[in-house]
C-alpha positions in Angstrom: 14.7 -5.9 17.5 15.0 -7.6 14.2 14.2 -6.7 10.9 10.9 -8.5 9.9 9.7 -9.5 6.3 7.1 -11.8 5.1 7.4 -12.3 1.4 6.2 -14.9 0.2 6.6 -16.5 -3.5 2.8 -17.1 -5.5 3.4 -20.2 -8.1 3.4 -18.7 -11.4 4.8 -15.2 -10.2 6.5 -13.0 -13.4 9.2 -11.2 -11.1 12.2 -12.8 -11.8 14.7 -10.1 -10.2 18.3 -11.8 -10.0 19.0 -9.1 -6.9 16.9 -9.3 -3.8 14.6 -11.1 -5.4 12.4 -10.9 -1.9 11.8 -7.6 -3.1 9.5 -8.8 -5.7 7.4 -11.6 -4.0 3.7 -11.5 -5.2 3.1 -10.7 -0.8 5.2 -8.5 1.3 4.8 -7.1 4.2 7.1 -4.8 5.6 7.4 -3.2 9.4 8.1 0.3 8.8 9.3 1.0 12.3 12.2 -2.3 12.1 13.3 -0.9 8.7 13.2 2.5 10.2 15.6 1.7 13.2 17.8 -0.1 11.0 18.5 2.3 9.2 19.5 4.6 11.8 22.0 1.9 12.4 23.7 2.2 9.0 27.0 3.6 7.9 24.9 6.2 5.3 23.2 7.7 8.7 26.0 8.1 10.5 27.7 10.3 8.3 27.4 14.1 8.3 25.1 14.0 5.3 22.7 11.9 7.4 20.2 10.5 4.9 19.6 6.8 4.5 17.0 5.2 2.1 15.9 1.1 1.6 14.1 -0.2 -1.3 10.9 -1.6 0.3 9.1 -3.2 -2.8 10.6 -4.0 -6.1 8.5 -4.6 -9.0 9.0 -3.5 -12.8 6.4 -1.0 -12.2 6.5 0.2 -9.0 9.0 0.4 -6.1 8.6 1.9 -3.0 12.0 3.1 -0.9 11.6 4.1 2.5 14.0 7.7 2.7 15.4 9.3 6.2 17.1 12.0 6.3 18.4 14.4 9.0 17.2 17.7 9.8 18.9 20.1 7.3 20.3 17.3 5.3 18.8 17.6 1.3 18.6 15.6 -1.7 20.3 17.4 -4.8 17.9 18.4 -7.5 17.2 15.6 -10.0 14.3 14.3 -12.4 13.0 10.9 -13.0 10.9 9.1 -15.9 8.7 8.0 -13.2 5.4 9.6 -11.9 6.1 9.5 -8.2 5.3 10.3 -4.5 6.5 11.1 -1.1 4.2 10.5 1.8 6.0 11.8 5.1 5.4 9.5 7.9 7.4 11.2 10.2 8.6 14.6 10.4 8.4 17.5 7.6 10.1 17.6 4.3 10.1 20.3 1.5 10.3 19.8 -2.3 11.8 22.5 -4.2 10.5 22.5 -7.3 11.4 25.2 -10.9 8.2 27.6 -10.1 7.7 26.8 -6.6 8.4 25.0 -2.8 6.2 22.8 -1.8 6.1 21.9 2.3 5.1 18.3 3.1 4.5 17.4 7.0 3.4 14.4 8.2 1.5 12.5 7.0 0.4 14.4 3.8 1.2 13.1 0.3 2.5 14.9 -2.8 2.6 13.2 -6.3 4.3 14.6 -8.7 4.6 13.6 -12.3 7.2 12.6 -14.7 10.6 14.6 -15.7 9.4 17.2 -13.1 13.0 18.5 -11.5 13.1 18.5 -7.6 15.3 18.7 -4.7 14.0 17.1 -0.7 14.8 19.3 1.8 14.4 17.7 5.7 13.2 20.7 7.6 13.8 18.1 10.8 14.6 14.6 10.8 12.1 13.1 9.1 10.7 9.6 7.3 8.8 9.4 3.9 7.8 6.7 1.4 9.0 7.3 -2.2 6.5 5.8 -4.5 7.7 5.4 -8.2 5.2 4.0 -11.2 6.4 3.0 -13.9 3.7 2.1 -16.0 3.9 -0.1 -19.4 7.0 -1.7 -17.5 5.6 -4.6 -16.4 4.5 -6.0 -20.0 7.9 -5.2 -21.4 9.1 -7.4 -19.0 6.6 -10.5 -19.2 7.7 -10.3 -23.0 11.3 -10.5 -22.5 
């Protein structure tokens, strides 16, 4: 089955992005199951570190990328400037945090804030949305 996506461009829209610029239509909607299995299809799935993610939604404040990884496969430990979160839609992933581990099974959501240093663990194949805000982005980027 095909990929489907309905973006659609709202006259007078501030998101000029010069790469996938679908990505920041004032409307999308996105079929997570179609991204899902498309995924599955990619080179970055196949390989033996299994994980494969897709940038859903594109704005200067917020993206959302759609992560799967393979049981056992893990996402090194890193920080972002972003407050984020992971919402598991399908299987069970673990953040490993500096004071703690924090278990995440479908369908729960953990947000986390800024600069906080994590590594994802897949404790089986599994799907979550990554949710980044990055607010006071957007007006630096009307003003530009």
């Amino acid at each position: 089955m095909a990929t489907q996506r309905i973006a659609t461009q709202i006259e007078g829209s501030p998101y000029g992005l010069n790469r996938l610029p679908h990505l920041g239509s004032s409307l999308l909607q996105v079929l997570i199951p179609n991204e899902e299995q498309s995924m599955w299809k990619e080179e970055a799935w196949q390989k033996a570190a299994g994980r494969s993610a897709r940038t859903l939604v594109k704005y200067p404040d917020l993206r959302i990328v759609l992560v799967s990884m393979k049981a056992g496969s893990r996402l090194k430990r890193h920080k972002t400037s972003a407050r984020f979160a992971v919402l598991t839609l399908a299987g069970h992933v673990r953040l490993h945090l500096p004071d703690a581990s924090v278990e995440v099974p479908r369908g729960e959501l953990l947000a986390l804030d800024r600069n906080v240093s994590h590594d994802v663990e897949a404790i089986c194949q599994s799907t979550f949305l990554l949710i980044l805000a990055r607010p006071g982005r957007e007006k630096e980027k009307c003003h530009e």
